[in-house]
C-alpha positions as CSV (number, residue, x, y, z in Angstrom):
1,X,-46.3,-15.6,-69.7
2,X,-45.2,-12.3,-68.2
3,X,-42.2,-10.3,-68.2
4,X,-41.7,-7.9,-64.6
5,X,-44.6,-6.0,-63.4
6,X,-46.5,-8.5,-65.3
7,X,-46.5,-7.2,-68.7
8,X,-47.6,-9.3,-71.4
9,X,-45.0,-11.0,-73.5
10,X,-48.0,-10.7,-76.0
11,X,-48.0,-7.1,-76.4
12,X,-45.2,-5.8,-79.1
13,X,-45.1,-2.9,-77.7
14,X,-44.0,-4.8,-74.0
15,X,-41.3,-6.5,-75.7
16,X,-39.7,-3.5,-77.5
17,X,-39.1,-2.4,-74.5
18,X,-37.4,-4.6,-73.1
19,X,-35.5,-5.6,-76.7
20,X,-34.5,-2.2,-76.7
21,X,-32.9,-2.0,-72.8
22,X,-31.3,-5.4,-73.3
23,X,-29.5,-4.9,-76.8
24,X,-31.3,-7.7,-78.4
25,X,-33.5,-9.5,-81.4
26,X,-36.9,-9.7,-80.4
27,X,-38.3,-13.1,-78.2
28,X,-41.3,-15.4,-78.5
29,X,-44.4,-14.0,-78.2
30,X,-46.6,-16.8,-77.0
31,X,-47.6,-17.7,-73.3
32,X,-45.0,-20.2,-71.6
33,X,-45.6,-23.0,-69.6
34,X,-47.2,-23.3,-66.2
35,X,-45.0,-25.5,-63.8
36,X,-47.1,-28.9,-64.1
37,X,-47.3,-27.9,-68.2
38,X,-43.7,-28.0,-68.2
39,X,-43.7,-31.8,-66.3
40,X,-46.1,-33.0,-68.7
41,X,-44.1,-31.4,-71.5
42,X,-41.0,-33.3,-70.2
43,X,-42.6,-36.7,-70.0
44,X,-43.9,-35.8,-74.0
45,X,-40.2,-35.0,-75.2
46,X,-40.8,-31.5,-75.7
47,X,-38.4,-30.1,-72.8
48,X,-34.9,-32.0,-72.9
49,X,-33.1,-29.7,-70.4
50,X,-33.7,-27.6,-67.2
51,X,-32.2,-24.7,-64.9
52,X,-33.7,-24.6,-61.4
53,X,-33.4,-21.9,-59.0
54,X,-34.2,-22.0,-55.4
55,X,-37.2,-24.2,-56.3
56,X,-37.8,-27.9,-55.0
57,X,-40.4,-29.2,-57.5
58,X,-39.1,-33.0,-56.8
59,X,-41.2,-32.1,-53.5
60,X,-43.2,-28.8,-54.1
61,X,-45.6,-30.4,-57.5
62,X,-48.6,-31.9,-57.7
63,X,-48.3,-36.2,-58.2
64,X,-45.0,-35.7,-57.3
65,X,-43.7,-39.1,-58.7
66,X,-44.4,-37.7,-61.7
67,X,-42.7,-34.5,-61.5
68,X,-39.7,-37.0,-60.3
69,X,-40.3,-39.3,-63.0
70,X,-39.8,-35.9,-65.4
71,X,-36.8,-34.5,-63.8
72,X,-34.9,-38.4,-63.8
73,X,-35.4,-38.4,-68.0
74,X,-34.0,-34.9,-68.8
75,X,-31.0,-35.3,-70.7
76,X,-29.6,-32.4,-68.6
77,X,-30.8,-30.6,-64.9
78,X,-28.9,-27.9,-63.7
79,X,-29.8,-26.6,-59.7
80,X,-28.6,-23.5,-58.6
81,X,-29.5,-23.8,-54.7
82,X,-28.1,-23.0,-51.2
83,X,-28.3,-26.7,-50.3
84,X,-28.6,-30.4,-51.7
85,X,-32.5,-30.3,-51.9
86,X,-34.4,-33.2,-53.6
87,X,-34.3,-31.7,-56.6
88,X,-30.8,-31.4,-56.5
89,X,-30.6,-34.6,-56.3
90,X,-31.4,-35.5,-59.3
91,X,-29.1,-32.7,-60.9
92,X,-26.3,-33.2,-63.2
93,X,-24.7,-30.1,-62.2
94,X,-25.5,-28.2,-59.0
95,X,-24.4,-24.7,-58.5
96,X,-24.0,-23.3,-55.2
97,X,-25.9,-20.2,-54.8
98,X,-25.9,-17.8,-51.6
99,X,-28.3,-17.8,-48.5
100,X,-29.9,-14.0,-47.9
101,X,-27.6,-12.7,-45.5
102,X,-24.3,-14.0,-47.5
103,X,-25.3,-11.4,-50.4
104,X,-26.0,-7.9,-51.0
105,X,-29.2,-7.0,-53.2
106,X,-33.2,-5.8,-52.9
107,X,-35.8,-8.2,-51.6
108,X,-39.5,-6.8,-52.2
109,X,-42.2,-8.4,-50.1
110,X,-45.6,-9.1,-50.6
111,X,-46.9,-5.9,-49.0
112,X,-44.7,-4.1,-51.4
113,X,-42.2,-3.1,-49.5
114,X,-38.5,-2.9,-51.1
115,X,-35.3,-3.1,-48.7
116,X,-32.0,-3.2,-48.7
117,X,-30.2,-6.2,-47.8
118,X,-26.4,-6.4,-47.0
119,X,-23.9,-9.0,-46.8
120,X,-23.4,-10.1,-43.2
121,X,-20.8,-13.0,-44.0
122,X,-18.7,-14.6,-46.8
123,X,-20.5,-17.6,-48.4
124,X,-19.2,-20.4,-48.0
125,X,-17.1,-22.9,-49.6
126,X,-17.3,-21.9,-53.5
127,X,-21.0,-20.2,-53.2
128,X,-21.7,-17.1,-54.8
129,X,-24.2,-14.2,-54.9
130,X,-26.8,-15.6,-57.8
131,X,-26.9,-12.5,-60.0
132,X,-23.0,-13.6,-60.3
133,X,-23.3,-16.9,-61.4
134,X,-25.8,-15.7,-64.1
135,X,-23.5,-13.2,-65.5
136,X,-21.2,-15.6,-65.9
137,X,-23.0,-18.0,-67.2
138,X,-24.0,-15.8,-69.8
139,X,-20.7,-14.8,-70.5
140,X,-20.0,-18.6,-71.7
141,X,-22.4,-19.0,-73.3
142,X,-21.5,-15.9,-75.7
143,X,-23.2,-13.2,-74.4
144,X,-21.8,-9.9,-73.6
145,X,-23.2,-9.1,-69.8
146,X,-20.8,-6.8,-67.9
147,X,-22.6,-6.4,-64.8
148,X,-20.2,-6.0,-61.8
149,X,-22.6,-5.1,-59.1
150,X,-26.4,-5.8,-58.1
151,X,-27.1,-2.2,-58.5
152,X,-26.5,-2.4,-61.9
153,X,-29.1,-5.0,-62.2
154,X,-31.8,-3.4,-59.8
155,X,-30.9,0.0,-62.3
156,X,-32.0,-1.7,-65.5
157,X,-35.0,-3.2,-63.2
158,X,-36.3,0.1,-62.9
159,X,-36.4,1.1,-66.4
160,X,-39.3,-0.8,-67.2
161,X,-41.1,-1.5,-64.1
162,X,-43.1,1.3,-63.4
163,X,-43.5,-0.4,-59.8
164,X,-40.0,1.2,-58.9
165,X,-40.5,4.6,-59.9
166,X,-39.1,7.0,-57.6
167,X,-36.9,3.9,-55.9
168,X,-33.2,4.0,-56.2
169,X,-30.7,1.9,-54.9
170,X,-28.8,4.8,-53.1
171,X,-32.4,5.5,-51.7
172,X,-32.7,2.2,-50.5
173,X,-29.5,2.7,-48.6
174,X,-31.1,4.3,-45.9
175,X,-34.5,3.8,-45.9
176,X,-36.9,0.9,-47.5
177,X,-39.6,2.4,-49.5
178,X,-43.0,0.9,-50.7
179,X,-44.3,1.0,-54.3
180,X,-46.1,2.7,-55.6
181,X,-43.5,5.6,-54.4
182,X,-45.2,8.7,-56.3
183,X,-42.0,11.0,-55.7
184,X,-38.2,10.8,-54.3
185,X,-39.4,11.4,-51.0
186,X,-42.6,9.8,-50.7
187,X,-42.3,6.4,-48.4
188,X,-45.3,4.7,-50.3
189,X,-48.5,4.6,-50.5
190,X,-50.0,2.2,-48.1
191,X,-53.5,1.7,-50.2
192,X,-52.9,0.9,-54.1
193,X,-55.7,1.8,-56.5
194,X,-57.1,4.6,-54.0
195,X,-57.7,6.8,-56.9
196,X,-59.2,3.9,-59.6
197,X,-57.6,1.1,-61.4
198,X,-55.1,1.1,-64.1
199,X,-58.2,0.4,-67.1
200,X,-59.4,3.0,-69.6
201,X,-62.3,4.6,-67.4
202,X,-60.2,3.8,-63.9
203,X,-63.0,1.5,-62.6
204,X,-62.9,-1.7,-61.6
205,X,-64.2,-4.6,-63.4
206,X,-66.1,-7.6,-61.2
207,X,-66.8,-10.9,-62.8
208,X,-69.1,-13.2,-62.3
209,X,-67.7,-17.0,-61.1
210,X,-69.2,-20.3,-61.4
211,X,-67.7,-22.8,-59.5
212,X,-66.3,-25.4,-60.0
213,X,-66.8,-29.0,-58.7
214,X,-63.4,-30.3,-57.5
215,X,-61.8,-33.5,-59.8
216,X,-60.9,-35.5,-57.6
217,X,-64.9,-36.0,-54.9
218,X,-64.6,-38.4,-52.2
219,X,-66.3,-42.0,-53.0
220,X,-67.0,-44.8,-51.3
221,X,-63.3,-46.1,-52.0
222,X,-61.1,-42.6,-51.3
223,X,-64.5,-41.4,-48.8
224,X,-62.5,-38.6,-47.1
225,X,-61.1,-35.4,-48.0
226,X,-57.1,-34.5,-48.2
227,X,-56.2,-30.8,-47.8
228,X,-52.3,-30.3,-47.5
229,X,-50.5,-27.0,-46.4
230,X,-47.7,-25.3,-43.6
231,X,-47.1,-25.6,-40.1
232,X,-46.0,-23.0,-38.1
233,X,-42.3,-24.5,-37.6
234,X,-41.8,-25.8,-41.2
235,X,-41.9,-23.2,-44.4
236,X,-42.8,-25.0,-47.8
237,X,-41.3,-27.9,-48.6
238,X,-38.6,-27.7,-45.8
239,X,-35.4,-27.2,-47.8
240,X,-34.2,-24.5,-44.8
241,X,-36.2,-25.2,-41.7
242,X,-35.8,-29.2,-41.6
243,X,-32.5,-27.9,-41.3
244,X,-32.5,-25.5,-38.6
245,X,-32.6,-27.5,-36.0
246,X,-34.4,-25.8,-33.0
247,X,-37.3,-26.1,-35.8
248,X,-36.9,-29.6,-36.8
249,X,-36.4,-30.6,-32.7
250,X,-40.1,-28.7,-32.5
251,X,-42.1,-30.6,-35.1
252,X,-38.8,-33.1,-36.1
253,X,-41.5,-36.1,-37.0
254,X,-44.0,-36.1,-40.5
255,X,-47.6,-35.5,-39.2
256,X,-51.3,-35.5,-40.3
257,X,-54.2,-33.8,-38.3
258,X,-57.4,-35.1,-38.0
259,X,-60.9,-34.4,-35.6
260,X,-61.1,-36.6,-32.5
261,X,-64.5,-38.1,-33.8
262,X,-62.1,-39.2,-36.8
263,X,-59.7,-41.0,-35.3
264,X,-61.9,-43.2,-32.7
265,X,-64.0,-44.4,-35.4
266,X,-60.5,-45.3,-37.4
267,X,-59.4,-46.8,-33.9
268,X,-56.7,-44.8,-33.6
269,X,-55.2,-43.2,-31.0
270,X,-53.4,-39.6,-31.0
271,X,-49.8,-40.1,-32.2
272,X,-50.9,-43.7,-33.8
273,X,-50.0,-44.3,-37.3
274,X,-52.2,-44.3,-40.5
275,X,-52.0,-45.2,-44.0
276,X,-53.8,-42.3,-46.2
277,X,-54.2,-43.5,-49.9
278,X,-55.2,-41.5,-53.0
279,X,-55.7,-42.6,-56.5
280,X,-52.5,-41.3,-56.8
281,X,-49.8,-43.0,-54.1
282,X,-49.9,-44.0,-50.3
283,X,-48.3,-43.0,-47.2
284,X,-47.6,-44.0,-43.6
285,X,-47.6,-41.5,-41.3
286,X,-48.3,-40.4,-37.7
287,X,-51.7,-39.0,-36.7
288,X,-52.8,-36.2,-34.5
289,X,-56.0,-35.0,-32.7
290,X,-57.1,-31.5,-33.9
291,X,-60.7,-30.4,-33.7
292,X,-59.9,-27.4,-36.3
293,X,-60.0,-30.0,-38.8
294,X,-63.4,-30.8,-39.9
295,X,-64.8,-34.4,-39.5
296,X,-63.8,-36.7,-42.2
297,X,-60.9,-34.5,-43.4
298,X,-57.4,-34.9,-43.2
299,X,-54.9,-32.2,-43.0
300,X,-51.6,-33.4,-44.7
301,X,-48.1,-30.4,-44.0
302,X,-45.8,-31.1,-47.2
303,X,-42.3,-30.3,-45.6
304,X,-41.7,-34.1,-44.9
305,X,-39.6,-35.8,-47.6
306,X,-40.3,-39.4,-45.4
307,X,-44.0,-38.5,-45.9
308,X,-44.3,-36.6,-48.5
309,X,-47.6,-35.1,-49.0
310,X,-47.5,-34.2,-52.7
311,X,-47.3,-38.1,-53.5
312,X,-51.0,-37.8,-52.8
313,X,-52.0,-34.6,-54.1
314,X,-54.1,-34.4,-57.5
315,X,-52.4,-32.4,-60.8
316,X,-55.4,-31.1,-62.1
317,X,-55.4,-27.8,-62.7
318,X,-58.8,-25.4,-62.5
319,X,-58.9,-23.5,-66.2
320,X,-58.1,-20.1,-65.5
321,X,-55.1,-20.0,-63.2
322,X,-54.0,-23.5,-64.2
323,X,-53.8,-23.7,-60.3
324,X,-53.6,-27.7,-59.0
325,X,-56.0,-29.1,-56.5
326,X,-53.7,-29.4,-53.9
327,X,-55.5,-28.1,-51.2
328,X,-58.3,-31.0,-52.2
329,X,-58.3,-34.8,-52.7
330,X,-60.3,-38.0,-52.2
331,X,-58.6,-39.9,-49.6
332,X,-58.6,-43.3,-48.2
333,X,-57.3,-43.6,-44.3
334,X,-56.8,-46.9,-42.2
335,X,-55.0,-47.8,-39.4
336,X,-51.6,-48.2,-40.1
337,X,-51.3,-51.5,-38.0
338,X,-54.4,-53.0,-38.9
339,X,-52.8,-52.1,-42.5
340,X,-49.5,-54.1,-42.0
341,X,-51.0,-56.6,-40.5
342,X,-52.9,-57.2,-43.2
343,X,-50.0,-57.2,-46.0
């Protein structure tokens, strides 16, 4: 949908550019798929092959059986990844990338800050850097890339992202630098848009919303509400942090949270087991006491593959971001014994 800075592939003028820097025909013009698009375009025949990087969609999407049900029928996955995720598993090749430290390049955070990062130690085994594998990758399938060094790549970055003007990598050698950078010397501006917005009379445009009722509202079979997200000790969907294991001893067993009025009229004691069931899959999983969560909600962390919480999660998407419900869901919770004991 967007090419950097997010510049519409829909704009000719856009995509000249970037023809013109890369020595090449011109490209599609039409929006791509959003993540659960390209699922549902998998399970209509429509995407035949994949190339994953870094991302762990068998636990990360929405109806996550599905997303696994998609990635099983491709005719060909390919994972480029710094371990065997779930994804991975379901991979017919898997390429070995490089953890942060085992690689030399820019990382640009969320509060716009670019930095240097260098190499610290060799990766292992037959890992390499990722901007490696692609060039050579590209190089068999035809394709004339002679990049020998990631400042080669962060130099043609800067040709058409405006973000990065005024931020070279021999700058970024000894000092990190936020954007917008308005001259060689200037470490960043700390407020964007202080001045007006990038439209034609520099003022900002509000719009009114309406909002939306969720898809998926409790009823009297699925009567309480499932909101997923992070703990403190686990990032996303765990690929790193199940792995580090002073993090994994902290919080090493798949949790839900729930208010103390919550559990006694379940029955269930703190660290008891429940069953939570959406109209989507079902789980078993132990429960805890937590009066930040609201009465007759659950709050479900999606880092455990045992439990995972995405098996529950709705794939509707709101219309404008095409963002999925996952922070909402009808749920159905029971004691996990009184459960079994009744299968």
């Amino acid at each position: 949908m967007f090419l950097p800075d997010y510049q519409s592939v829909t704009d000719d003028v856009v995509r000249s550019a970037f023809t013109e820097v890369w020595g090449s025909g011109d490209f599609s013009n039409e929006k791509g798929l959003t993540v659960t698009e390209i699922m549902d375009a998998v399970h209509e025949d429509k995407i035949k092959a994949m190339y994953i990087l870094g991302e762990n969609p068998a636990m990360s999407d929405p109806d996550v059986e599905h997303a696994r049900d998609a990635l099983a029928k491709l005719d060909h996955l390919v994972v480029q990844d710094i371990f065997i995720t779930e994804t991975a598993n379901y991979a017919d090749v898997i390429l070995p990338a490089s953890a942060l430290y085992e690689k030399t390049g820019t990382v640009s955070n969320t509060n716009r800050q670019v930095q240097m990062v260098r190499q610290a130690v060799v990766p292992p085994g037959e890992a390499k850097e990722d901007w490696w594998i692609e060039v050579e990758l590209a190089k068999r399938c035809g394709l004339d890339w002679t990049y020998t060094h990631p400042s080669e790549v962060f130099a043609e970055m800067t040709v058409n992202m405006r973000s990065l003007d005024n931020i070279t990598w021999d700058r970024l050698t000894t000092e990190a630098v936020t954007y917008p950078s308005l001259s060689p010397t200037d470490p960043g501006q700390a407020v964007v848009f202080g001045d007006g917005f990038p439209r034609t009379d520099g003022r900002a445009k509000f719009t009114p919303a309406s909002v939306i009722a969720p898809d998926d509202v409790p009823d009297a079979e699925y009567p309480m509400i499932l909101t997923t997200g992070r703990q403190l000790e686990h990032w996303h969907t765990g690929s790193m942090t199940r792995r580090a294991t002073v993090l994994d001893g902290l919080e090493p067993e798949a949790n839900c949270s729930l208010h103390p009025s919550t559990l006694r009229k379940l029955g269930v004691e703190p660290g008891g087991h429940v069953r939570l069931t959406t109209k989507r899959g079902s789980i078993v999983i132990m429960a805890r006491m937590d009066r930040a969560v609201a009465p007759d909600m659950v709050f479900l962390p999606f880092a455990f593959v045992e439990a995972a919480a995405n098996i529950l999660t709705n794939p509707a998407v709101d219309p404008f971001g095409k963002i999925p419900e996952f922070k909402f869901s009808a749920v159905k919770v029971e004691a996990a014994a009184d459960v079994m004991a009744a299968e």
